[in-house]
C-alpha positions as CSV (number, residue, x, y, z in Angstrom):
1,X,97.7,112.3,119.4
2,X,101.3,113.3,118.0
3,X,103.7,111.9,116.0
4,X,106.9,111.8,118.3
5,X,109.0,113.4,116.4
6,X,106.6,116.2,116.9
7,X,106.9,116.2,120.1
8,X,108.4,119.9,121.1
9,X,105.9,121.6,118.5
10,X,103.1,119.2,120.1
11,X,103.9,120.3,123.3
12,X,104.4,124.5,123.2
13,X,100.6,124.0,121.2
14,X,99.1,122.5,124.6
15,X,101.0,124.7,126.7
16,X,99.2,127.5,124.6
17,X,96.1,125.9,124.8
18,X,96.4,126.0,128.6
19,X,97.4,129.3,128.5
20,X,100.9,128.9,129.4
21,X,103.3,131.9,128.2
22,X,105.7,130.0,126.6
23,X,108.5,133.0,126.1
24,X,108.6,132.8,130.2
25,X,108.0,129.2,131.3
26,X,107.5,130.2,135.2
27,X,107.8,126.8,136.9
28,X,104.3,126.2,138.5
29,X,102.5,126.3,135.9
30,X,104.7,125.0,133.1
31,X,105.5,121.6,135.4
32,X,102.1,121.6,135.8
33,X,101.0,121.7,132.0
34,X,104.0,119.1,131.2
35,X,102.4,117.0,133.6
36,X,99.3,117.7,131.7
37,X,100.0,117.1,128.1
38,X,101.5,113.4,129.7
39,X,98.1,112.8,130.7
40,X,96.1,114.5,127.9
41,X,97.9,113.4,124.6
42,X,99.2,110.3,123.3
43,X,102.2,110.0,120.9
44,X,101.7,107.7,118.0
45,X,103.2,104.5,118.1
46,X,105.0,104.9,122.0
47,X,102.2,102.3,124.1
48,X,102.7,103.0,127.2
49,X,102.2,99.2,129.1
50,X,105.5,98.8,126.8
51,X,107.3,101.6,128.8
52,X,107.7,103.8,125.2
53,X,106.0,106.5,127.0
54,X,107.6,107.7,130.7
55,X,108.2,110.6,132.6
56,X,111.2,110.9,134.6
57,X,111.9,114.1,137.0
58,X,115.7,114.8,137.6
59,X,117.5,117.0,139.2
60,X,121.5,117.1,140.5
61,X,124.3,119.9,140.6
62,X,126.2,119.8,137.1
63,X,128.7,120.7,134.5
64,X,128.6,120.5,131.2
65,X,131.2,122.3,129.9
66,X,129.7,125.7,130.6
67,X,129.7,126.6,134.2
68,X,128.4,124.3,137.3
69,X,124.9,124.6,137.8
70,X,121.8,123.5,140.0
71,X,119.5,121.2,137.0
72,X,115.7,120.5,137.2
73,X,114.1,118.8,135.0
74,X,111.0,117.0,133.7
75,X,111.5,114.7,130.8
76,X,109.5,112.9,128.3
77,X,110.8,109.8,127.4
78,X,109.3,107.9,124.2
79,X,110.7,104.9,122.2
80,X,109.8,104.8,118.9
81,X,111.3,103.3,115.8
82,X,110.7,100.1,113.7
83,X,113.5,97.5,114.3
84,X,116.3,100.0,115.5
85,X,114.4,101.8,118.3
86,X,115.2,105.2,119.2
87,X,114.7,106.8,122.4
88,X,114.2,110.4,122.7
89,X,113.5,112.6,125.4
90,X,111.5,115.7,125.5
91,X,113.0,117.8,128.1
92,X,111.5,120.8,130.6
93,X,114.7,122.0,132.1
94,X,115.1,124.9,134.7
95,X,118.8,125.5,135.5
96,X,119.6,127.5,138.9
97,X,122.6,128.9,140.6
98,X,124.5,126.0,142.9
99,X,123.8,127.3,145.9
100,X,124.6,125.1,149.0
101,X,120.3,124.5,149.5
102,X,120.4,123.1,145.8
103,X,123.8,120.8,146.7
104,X,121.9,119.2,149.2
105,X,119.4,117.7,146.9
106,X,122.2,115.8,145.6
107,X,121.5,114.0,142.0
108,X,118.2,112.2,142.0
109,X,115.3,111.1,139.6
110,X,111.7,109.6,139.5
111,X,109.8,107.6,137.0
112,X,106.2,107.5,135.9
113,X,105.4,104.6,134.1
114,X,102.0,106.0,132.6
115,X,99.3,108.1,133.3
116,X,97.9,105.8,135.6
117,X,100.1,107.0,138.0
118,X,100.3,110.6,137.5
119,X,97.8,111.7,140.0
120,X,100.2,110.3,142.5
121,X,103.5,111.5,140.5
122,X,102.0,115.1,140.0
123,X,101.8,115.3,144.3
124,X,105.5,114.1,144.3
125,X,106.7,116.2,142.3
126,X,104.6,119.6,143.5
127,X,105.3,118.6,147.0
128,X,109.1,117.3,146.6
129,X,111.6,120.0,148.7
130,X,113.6,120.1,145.6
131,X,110.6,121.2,143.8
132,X,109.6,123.7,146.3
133,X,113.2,125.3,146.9
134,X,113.7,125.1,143.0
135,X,109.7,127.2,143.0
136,X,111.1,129.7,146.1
137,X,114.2,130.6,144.0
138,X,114.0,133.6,142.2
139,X,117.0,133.7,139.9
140,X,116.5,130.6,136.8
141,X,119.6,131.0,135.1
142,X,118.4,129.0,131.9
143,X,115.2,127.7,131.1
144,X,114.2,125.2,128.0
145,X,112.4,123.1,126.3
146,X,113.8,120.7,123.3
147,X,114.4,117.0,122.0
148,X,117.5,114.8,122.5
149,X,117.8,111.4,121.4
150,X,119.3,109.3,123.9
151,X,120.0,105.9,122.6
């Protein structure tokens, strides 16, 4: 268990623990040990039957002020907070060149709702032809890991 505000540190500690380089990140086996540490470690106080601990894959052609650019992502989402709850969102993110291949993946996401369904999320994802054209590509432009609070 973490506490979620912990969440980043908790996470690069399983990656190492899987033996995940974190200074590279290569996508196979980095989604695959996100996908892990959803199914392996709990944060404290997010329940999961109470949706306060979800994971959402994204992906869509952006800009954010810095250039347009082809955006994959899995995220983390936990809702925590006494009273005034806070949802955050730990965030994989693999940014790519816009080619026209990435374009026509358009902007979509998927949700899993707990770990229940991550067996069946995990083949999605892994076998999604954004995931597999994102896996193909050879230049990542920008590749991170961190927290934002969302709401």
């Amino acid at each position: 268990m973490f506490a979620p505000r912990s969440a980043v540190d908790a996470c690069k500690s399983f990656f190492i623990r899987e033996g995940v380089n974190i200074d590279v990140l290569r996508l196979p086996t980095t989604i695959a040990a996100f996908l892990d540490f959803y199914g392996e470690e709990r944060a404290i106080g997010c329940e999961v039957g109470d949706d306060a601990d979800m994971l959402l894959f994204e992906w869509g052609t952006f800009d954010w002020g810095d250039g347009e650019h082809f955006e994959l992502n899995l995220a983390r989402q936990l809702i925590f907070g006494v009273g005034d709850e806070k949802t955050w969102q730990l965030k994989l993110t693999y940014a790519f060149q816009p080619t026209d291949g990435f374009r026509s993946f358009g902007a979509e996401n998927r949700w899993c709702a707990s770990p229940d369904e991550l067996s069946t999320f995990r083949q999605d994802v892994e076998q999604s032809g954004v995931y597999k054209a994102a896996d193909a590509a050879g230049e990542i432009g920008i590749v991170s890991i961190g927290y934002f609070r969302t709401g």
